[in-house]
Backbone of each chain as ProteinMPNN parsed JSONL, in Angstrom:
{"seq_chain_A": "XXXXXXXXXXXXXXXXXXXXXXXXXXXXXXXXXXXXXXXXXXXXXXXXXXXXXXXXXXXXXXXXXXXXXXXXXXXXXXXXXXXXXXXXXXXXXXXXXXXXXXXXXXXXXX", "coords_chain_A": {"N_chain_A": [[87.933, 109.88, 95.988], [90.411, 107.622, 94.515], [89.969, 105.776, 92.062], [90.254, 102.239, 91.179], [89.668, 98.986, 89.516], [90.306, 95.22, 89.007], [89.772, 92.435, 86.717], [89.838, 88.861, 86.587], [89.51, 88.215, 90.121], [90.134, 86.365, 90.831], [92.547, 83.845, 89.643], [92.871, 80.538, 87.805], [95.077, 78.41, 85.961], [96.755, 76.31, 83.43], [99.194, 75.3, 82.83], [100.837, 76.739, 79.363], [98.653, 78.259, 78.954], [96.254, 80.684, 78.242], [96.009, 83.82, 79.48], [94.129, 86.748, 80.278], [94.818, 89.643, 82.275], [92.585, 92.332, 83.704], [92.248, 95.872, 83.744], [90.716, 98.739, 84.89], [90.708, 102.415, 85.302], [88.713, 105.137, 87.011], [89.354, 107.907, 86.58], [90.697, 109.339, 84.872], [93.505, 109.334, 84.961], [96.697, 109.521, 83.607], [98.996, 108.075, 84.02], [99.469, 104.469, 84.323], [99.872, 100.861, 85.466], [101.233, 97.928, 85.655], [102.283, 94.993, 87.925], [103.797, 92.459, 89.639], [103.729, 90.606, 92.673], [105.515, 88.832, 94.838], [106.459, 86.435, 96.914], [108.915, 87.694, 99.558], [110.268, 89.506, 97.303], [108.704, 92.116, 97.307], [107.115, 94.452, 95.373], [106.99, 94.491, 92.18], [107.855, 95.744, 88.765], [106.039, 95.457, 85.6], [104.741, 96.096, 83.489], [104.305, 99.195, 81.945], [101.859, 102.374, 81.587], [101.941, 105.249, 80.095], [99.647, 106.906, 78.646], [96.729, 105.95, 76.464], [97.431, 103.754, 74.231], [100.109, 103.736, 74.483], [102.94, 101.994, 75.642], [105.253, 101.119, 78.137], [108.268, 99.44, 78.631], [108.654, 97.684, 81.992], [110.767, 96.868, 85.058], [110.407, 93.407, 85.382], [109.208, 92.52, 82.696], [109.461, 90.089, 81.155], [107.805, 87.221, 79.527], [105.693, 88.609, 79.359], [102.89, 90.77, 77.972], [101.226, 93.767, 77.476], [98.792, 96.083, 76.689], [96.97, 99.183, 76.33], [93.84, 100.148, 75.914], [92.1, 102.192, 75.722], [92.154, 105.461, 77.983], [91.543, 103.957, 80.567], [91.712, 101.677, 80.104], [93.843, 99.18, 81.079], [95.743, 96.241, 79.875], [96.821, 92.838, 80.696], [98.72, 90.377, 79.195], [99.08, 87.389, 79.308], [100.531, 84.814, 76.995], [101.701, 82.118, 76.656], [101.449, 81.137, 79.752], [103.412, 80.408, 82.358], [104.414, 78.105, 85.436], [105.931, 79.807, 86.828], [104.946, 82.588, 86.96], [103.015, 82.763, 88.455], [101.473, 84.512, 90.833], [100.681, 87.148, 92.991], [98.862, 90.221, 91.566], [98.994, 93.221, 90.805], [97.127, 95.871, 89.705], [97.932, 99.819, 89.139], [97.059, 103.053, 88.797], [98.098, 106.559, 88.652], [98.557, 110.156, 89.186], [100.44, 113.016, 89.448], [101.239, 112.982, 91.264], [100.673, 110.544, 93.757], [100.095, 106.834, 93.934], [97.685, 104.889, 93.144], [96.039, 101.943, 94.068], [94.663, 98.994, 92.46], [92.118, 95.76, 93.52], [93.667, 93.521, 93.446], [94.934, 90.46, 91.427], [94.882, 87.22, 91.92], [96.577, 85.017, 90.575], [97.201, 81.213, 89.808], [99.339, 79.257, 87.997], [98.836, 76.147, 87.055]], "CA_chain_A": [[88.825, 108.724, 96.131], [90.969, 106.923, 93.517], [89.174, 103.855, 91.88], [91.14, 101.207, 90.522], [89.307, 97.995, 89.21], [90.724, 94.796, 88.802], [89.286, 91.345, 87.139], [88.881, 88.45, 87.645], [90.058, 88.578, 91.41], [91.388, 85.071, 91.323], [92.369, 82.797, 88.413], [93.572, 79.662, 87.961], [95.303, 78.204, 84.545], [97.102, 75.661, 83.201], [100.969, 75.887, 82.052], [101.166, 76.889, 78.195], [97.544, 78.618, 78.996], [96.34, 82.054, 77.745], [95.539, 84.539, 80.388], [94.204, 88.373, 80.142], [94.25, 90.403, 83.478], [91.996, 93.512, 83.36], [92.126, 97.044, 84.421], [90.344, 99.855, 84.57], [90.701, 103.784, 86.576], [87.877, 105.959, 86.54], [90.059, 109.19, 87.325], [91.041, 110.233, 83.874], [94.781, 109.193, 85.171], [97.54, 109.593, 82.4], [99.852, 106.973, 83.918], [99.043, 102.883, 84.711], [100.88, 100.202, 86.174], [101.017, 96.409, 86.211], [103.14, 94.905, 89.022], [103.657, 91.202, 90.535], [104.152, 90.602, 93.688], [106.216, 87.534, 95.167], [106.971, 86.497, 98.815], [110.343, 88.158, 99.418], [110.631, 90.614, 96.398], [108.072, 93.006, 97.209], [106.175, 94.736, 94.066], [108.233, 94.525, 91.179], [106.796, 96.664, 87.767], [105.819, 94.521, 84.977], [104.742, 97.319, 82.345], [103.361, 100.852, 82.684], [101.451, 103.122, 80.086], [101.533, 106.775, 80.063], [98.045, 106.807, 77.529], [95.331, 105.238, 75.418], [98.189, 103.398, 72.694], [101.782, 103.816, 75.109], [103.125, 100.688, 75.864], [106.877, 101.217, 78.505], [108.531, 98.275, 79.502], [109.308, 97.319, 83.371], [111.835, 95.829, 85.365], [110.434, 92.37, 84.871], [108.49, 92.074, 81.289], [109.666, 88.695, 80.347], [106.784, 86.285, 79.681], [104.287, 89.259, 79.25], [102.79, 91.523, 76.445], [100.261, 94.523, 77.674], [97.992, 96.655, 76.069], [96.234, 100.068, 76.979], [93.484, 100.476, 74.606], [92.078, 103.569, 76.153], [92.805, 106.005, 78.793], [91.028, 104.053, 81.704], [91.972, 100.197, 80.262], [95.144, 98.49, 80.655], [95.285, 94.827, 80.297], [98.313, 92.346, 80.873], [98.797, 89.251, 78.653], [100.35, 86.134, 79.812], [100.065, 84.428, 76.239], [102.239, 80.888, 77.55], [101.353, 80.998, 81.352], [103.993, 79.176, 83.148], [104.454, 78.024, 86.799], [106.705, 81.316, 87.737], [103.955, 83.552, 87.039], [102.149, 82.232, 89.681], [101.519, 85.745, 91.369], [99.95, 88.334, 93.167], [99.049, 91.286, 90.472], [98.535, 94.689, 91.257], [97.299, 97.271, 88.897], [97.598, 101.155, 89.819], [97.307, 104.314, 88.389], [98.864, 107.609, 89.025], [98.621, 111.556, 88.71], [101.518, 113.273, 89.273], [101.855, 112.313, 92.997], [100.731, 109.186, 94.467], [99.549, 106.067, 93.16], [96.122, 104.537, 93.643], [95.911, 100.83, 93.652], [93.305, 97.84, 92.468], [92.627, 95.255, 94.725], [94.704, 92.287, 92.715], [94.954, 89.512, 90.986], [95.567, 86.186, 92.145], [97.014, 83.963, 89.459], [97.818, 80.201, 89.728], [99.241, 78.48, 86.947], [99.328, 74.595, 87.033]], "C_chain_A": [[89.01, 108.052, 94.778], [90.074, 105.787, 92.908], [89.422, 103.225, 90.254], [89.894, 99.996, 90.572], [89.919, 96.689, 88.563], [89.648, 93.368, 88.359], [89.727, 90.469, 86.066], [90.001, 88.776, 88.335], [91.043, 86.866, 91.576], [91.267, 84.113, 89.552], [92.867, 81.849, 88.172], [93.624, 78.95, 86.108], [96.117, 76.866, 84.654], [98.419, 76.056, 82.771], [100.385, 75.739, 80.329], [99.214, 77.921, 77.778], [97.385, 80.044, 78.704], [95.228, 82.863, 78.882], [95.433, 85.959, 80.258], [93.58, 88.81, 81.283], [93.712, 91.777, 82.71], [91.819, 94.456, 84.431], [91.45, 97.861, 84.218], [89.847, 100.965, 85.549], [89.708, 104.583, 85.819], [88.515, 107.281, 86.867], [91.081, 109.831, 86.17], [92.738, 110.799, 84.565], [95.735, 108.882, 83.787], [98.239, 108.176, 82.818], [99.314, 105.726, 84.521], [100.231, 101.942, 84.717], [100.541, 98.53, 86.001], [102.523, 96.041, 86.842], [102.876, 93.328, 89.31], [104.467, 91.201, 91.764], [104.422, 89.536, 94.312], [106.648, 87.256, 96.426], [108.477, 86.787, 98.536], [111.09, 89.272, 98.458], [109.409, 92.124, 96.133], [107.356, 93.333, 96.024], [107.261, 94.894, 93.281], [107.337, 94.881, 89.701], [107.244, 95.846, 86.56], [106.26, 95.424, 83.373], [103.908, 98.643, 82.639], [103.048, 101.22, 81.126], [101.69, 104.546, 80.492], [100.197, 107.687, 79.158], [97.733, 105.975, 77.014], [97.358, 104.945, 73.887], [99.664, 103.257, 73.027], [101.66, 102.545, 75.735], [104.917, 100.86, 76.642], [107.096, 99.614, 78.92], [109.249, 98.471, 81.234], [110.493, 96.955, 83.75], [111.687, 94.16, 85.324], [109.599, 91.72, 83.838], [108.455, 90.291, 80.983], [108.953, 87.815, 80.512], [105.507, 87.352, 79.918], [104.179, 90.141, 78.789], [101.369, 92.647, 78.122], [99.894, 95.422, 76.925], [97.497, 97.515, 76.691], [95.7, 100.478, 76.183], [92.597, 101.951, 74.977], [92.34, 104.139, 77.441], [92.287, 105.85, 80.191], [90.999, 102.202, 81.306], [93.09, 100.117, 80.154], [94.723, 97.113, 81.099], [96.756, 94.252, 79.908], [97.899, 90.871, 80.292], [99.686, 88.663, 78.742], [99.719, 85.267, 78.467], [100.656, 82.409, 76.099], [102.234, 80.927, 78.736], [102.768, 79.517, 81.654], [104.146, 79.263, 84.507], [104.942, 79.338, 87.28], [106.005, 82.285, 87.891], [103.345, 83.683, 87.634], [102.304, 83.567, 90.994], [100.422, 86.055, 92.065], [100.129, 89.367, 92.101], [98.178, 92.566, 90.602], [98.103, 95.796, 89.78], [97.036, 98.502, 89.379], [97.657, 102.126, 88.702], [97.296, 105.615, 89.085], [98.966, 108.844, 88.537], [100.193, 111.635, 88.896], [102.586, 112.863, 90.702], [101.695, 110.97, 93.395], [100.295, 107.984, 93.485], [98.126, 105.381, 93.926], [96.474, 102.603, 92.735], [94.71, 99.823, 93.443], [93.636, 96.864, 93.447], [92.92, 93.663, 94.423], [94.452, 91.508, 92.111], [95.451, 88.181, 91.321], [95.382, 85.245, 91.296], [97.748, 82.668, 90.004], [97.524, 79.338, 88.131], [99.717, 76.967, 87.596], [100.675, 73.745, 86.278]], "O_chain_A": [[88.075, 107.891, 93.993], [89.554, 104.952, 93.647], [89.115, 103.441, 89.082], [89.165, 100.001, 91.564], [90.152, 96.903, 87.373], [88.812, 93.022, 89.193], [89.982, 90.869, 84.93], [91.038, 89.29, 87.917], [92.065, 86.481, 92.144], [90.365, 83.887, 88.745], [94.046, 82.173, 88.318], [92.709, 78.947, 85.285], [96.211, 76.305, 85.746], [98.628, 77.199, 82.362], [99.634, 74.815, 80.015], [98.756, 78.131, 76.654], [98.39, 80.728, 78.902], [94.039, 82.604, 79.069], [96.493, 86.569, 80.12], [92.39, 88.648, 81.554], [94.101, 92.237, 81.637], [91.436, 94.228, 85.578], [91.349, 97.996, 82.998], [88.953, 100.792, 86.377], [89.658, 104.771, 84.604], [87.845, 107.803, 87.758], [92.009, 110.602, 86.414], [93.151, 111.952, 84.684], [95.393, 107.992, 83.007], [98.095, 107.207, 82.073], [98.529, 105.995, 85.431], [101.305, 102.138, 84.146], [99.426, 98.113, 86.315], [103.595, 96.53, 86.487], [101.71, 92.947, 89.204], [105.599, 91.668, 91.89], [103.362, 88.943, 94.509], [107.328, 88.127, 96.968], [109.14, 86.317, 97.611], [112.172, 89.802, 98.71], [109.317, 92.871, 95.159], [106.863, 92.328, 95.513], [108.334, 95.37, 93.651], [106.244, 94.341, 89.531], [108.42, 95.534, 86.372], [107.227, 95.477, 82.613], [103.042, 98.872, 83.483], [103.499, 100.817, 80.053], [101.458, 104.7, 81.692], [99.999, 108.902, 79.155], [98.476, 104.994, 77.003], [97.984, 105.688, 73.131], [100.453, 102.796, 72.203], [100.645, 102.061, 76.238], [105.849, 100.749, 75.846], [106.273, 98.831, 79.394], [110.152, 99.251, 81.538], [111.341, 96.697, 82.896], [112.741, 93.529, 85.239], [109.263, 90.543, 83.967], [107.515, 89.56, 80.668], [109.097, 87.255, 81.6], [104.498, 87.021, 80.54], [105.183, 90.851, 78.857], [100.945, 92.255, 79.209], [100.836, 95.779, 76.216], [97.308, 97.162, 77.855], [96.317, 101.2, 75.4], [92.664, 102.788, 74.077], [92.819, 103.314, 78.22], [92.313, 106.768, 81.011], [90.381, 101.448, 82.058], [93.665, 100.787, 79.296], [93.955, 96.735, 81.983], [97.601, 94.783, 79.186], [96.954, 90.242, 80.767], [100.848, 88.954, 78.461], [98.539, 84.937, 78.586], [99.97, 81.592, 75.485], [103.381, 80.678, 79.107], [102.916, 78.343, 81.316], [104.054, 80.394, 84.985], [104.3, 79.924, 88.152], [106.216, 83.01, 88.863], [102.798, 84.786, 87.672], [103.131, 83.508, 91.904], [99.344, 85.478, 91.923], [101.257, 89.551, 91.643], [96.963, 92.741, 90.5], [98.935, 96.328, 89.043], [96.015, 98.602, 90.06], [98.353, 101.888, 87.715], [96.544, 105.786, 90.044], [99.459, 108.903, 87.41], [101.011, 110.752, 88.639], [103.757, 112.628, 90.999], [102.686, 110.242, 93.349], [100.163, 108.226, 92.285], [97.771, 105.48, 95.1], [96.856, 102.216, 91.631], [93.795, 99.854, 94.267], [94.684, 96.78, 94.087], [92.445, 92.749, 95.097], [93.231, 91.581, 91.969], [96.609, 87.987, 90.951], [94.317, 84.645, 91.149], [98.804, 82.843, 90.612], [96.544, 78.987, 87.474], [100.646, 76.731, 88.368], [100.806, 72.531, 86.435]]}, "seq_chain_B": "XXXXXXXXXXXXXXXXXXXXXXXXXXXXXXXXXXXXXXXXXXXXXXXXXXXXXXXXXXXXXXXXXXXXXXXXXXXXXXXXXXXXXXXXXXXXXXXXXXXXXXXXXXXX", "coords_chain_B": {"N_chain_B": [[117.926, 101.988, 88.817], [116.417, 102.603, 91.327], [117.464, 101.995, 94.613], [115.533, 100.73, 97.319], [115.608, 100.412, 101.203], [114.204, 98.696, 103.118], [113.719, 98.382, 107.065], [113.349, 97.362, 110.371], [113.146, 93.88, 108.796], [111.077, 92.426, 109.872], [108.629, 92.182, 112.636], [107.638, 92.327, 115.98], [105.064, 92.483, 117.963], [103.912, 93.384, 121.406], [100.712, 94.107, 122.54], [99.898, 97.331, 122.121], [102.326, 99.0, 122.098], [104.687, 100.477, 120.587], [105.982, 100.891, 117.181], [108.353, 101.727, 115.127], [109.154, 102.172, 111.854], [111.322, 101.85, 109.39], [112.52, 103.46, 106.216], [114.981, 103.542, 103.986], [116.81, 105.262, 101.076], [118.555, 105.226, 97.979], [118.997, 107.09, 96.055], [117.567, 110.653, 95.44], [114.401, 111.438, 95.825], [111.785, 112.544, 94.751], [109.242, 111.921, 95.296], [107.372, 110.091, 97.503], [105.428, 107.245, 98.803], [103.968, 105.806, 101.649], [102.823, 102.342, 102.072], [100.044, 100.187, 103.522], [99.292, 96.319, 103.604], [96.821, 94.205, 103.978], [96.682, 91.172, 105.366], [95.317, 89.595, 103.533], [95.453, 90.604, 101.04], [95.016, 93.284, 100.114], [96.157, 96.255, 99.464], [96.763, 99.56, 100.879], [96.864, 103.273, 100.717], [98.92, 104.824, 103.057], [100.053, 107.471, 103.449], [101.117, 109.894, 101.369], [103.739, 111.515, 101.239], [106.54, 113.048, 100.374], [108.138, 115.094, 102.138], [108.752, 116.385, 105.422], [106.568, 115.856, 107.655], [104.033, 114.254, 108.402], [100.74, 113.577, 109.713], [98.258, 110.85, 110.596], [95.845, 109.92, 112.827], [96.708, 107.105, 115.037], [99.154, 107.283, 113.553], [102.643, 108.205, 112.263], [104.446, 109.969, 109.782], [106.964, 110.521, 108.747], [110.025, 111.942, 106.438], [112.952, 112.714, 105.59], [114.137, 114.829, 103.201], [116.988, 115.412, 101.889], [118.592, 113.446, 103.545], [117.796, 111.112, 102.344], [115.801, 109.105, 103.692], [112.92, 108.046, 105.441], [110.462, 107.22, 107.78], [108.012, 105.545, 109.287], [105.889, 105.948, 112.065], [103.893, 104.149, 114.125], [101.817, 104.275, 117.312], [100.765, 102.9, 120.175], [100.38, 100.365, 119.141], [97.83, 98.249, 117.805], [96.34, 95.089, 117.273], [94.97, 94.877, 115.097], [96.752, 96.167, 113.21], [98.692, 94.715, 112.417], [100.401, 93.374, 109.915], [101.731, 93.755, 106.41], [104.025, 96.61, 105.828], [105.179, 99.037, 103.675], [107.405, 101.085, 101.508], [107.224, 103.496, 98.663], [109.118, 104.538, 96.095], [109.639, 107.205, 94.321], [111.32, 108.99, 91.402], [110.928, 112.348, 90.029], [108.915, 111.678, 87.066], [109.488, 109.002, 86.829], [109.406, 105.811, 87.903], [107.501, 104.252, 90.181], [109.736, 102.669, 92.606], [110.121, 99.786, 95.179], [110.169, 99.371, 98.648], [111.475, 95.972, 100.645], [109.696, 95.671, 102.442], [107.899, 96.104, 105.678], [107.381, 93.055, 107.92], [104.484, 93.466, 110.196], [103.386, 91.718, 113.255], [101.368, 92.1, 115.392], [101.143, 91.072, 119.408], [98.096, 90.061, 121.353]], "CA_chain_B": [[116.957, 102.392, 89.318], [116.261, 102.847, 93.16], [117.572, 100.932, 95.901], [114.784, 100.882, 98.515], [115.528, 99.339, 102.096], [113.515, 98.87, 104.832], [114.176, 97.738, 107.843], [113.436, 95.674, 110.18], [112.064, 92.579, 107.961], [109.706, 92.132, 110.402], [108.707, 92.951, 114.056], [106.655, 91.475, 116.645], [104.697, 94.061, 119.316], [102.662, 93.703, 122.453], [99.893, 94.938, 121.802], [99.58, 99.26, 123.006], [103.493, 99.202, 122.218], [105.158, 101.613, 120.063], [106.83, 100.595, 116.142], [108.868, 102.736, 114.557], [109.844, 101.287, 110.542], [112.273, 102.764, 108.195], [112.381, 103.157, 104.274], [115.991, 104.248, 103.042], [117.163, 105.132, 99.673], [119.65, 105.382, 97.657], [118.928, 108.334, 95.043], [116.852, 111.445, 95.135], [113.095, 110.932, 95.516], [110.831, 113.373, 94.918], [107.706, 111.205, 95.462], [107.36, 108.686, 98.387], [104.145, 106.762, 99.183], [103.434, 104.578, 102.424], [101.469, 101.343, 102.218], [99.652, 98.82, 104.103], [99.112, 95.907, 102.965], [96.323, 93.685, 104.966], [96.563, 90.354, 105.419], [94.645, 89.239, 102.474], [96.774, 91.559, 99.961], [94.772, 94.5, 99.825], [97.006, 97.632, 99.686], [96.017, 100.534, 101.059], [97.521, 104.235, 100.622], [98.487, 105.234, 104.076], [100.472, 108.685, 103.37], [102.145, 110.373, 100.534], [104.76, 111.993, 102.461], [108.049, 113.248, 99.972], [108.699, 115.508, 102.875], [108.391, 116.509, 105.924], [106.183, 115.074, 108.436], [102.075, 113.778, 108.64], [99.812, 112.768, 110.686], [97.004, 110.344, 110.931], [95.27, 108.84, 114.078], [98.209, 106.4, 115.225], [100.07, 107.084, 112.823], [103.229, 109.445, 111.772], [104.796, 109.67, 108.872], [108.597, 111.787, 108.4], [110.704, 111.803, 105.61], [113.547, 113.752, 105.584], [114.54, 114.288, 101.846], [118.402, 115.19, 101.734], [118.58, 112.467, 103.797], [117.042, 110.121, 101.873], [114.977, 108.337, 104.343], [111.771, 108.205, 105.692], [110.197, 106.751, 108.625], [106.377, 105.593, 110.011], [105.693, 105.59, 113.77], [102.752, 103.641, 114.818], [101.804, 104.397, 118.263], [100.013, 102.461, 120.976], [99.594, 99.031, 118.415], [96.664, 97.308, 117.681], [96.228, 93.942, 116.925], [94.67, 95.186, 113.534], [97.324, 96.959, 112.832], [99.108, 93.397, 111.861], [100.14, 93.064, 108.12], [102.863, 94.389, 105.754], [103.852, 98.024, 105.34], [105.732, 99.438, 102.281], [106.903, 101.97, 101.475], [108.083, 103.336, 97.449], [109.682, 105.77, 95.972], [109.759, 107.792, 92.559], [112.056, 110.628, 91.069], [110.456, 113.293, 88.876], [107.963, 111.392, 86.746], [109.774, 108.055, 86.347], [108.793, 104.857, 88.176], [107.979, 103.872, 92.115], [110.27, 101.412, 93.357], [109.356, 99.138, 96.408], [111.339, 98.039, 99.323], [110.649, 94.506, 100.329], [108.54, 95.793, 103.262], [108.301, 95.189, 106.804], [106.012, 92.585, 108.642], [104.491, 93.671, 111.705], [103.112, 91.373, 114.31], [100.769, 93.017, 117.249], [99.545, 90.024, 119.852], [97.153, 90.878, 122.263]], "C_chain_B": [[117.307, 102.582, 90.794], [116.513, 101.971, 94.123], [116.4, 101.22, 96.92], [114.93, 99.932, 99.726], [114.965, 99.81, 103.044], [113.702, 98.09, 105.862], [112.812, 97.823, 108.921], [112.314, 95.395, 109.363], [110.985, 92.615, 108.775], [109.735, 92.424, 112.335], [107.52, 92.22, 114.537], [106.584, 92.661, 117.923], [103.868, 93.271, 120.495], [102.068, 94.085, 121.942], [100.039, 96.567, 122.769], [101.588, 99.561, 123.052], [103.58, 99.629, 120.831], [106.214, 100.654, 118.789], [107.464, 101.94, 115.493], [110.035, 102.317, 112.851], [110.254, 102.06, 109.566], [112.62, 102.126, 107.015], [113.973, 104.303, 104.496], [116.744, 104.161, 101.989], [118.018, 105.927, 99.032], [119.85, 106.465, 96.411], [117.832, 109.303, 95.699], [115.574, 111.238, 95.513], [112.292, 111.912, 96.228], [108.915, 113.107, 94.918], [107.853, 110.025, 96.551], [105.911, 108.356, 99.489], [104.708, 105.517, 100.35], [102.198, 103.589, 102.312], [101.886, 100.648, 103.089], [98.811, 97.884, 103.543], [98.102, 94.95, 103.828], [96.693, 92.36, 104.354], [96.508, 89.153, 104.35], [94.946, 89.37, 101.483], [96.409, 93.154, 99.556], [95.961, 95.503, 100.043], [96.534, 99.009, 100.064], [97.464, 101.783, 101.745], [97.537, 104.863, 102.243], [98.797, 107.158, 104.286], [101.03, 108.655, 101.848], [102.585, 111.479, 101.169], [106.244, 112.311, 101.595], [108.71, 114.032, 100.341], [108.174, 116.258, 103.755], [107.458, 115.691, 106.929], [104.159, 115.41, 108.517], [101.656, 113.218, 109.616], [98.701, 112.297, 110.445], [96.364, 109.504, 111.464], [96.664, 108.478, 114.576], [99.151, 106.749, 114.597], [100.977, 108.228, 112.042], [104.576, 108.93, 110.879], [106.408, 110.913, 108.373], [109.334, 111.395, 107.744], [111.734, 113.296, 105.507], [114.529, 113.485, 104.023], [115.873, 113.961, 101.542], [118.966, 114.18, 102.71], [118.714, 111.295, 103.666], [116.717, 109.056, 102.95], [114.144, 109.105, 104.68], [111.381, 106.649, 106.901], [108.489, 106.721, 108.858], [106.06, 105.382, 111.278], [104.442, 105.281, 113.688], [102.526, 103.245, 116.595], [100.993, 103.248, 118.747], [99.242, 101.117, 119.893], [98.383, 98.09, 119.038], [96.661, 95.975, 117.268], [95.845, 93.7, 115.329], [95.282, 95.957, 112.632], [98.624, 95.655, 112.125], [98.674, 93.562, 109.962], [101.523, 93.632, 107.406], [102.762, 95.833, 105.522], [105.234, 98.118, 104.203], [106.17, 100.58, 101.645], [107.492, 102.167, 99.711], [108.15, 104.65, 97.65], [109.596, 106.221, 94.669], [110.802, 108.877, 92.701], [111.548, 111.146, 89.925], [108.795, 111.912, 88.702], [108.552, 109.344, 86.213], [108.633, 107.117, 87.826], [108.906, 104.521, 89.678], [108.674, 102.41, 92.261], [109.94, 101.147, 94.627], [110.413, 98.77, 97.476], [110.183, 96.698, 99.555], [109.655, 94.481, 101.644], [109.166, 95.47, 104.808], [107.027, 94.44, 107.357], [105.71, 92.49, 109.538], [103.462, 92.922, 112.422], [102.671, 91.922, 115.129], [99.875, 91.882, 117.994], [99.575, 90.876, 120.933], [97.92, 90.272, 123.508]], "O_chain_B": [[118.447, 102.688, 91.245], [115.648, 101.151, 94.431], [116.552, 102.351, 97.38], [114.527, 98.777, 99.585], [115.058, 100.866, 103.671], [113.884, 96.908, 105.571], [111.671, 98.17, 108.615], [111.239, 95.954, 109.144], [109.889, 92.865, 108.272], [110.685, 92.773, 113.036], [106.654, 91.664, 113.862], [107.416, 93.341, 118.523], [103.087, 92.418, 120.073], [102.351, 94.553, 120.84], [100.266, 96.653, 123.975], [102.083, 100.247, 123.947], [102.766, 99.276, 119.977], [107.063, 99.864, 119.202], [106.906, 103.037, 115.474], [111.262, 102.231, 112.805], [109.551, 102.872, 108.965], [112.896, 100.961, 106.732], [114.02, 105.433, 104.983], [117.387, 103.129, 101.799], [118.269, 107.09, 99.348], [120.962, 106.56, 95.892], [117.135, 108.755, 96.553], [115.691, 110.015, 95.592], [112.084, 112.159, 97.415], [107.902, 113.762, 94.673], [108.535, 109.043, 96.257], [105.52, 108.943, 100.498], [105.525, 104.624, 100.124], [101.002, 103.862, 102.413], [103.004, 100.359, 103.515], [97.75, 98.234, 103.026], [98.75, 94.774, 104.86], [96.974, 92.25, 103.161], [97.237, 88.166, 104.248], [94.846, 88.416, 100.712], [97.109, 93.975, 98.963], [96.678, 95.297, 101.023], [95.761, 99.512, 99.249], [98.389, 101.617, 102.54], [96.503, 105.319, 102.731], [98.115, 107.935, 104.954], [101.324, 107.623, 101.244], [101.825, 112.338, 101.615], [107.217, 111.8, 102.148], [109.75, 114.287, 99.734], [107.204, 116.928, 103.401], [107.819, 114.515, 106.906], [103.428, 116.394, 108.635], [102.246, 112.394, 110.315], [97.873, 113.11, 110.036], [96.153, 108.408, 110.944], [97.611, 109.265, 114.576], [100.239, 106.513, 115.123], [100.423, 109.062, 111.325], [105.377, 108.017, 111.075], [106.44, 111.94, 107.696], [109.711, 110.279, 108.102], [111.401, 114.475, 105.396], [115.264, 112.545, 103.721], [116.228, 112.865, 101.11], [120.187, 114.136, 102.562], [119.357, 110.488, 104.337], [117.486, 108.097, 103.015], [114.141, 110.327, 104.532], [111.84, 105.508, 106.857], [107.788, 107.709, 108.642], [105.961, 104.175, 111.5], [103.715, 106.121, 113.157], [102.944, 102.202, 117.099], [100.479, 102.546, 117.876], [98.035, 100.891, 119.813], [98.127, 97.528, 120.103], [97.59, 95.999, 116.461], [96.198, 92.795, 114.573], [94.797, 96.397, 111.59], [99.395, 96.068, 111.259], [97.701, 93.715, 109.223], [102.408, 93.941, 108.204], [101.722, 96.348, 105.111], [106.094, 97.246, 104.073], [105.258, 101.223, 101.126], [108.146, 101.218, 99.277], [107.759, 105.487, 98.463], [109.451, 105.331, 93.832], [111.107, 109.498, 93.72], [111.655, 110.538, 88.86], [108.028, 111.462, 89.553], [107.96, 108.666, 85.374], [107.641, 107.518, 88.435], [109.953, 104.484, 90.326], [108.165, 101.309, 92.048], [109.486, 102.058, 95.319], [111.357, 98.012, 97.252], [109.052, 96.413, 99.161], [108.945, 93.508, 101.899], [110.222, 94.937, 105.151], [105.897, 94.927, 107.33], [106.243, 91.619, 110.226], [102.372, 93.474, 112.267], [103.483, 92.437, 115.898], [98.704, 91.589, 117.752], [100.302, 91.768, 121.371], [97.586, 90.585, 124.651]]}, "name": "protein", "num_of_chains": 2, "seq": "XXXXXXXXXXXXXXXXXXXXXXXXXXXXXXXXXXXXXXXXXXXXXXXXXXXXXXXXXXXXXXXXXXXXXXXXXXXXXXXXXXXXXXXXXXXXXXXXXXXXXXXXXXXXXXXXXXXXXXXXXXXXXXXXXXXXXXXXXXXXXXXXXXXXXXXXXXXXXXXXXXXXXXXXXXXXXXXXXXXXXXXXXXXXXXXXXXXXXXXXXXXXXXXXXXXXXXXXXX"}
């Protein structure tokens, strides 16, 4: 079985606040995922890696930087937290078929 | 990218009564994962299914590709069977898109 790690599990910030979610798959998976999830818009993809140093952008980047410094961390930087960010945050990674998910992030910014 | 819709938004069961929730999309997709999502937000992988048809326990899973849809039957609902399902999609090696889910209701 897949295993996705996510932390912390809940976090709470301040607006203009500096926040780093953390990932990490023990399954020597090429591709990774960060995702927020919003009542009404389902999972929506933030940024993905394909390795240790690849950095793609998502469908909604704006207001966040990520990093994958090797081939079992990705981490998502909210470096001005503001209210909208205020999420659920999924990270997964993925062979060639399915995806395997962590079990989230809950972010409130103030 | 991928249109993904699922239908219905949401559903309300008896309980030991029969759902039947559909993912359809609007390109190609040679990858398509079912989730459930509990309550709480966990997600959990119920099939990967990009064609043809699965089974497990309650639960059946058919996607017919040239189609483009895909379907999950959940038989004889449970009460714990309450929560969001999901399903996405990929083509080749690009990116899974999501529909916006459906939310299913089972009272006792």
């Amino acid at each position: 079985e897949a295993a996705v790690t996510q932390s912390p599990r809940n976090k709470v910030t301040v607006t203009g606040g500096n926040v780093t979610l953390s990932c990490r798959q023990t399954n020597s998976h090429n591709y990774m995922y960060w995702y927020r999830q919003d009542t009404g818009h389902g999972l929506r993809l933030i940024h993905y890696s394909y390795g240790a140093g690849n950095l793609q952008i998502g469908d909604v980047p704006d207001g966040y930087k990520a990093t994958r410094t090797t081939q079992e961390d990705f981490f998502l930087l909210l470096e001005l937290a503001s209210p909208s960010q205020t999420s659920l945050y999924f990270c997964a990674s993925s062979d060639a078929n399915e995806q395997y998910f962590g079990p989230g992030t809950r972010l409130t910014v103030l | 990218g991928q249109q993904v819709q699922q239908s219905p938004a949401s559903l309300v069961l008896q309980e030991g009564e029969n759902a039947e929730l559909q993912c359809n999309f609007s390109s190609t997709a040679t990858r398509l994962q079912w989730f459930y999502q509990h309550p709480g937000g966990r997600l959990v992988s119920l099939f990967y299914n990009p064609s043809g048809t699965k089974h497990t326990g309650r639960l059946t899973s058919t996607t017919v590709t040239n189609e483009r849809r895909s379907s999950l039957h959940i038989s004889s609902s449970q009460t714990t069977d309450s929560g969001t399902y999901f399903c996405a999609i990929a083509t080749g090696y690009q990116n899974f898109y999501f529909g916006k889910g459906t939310s299913l209701t089972v009272i006792p």
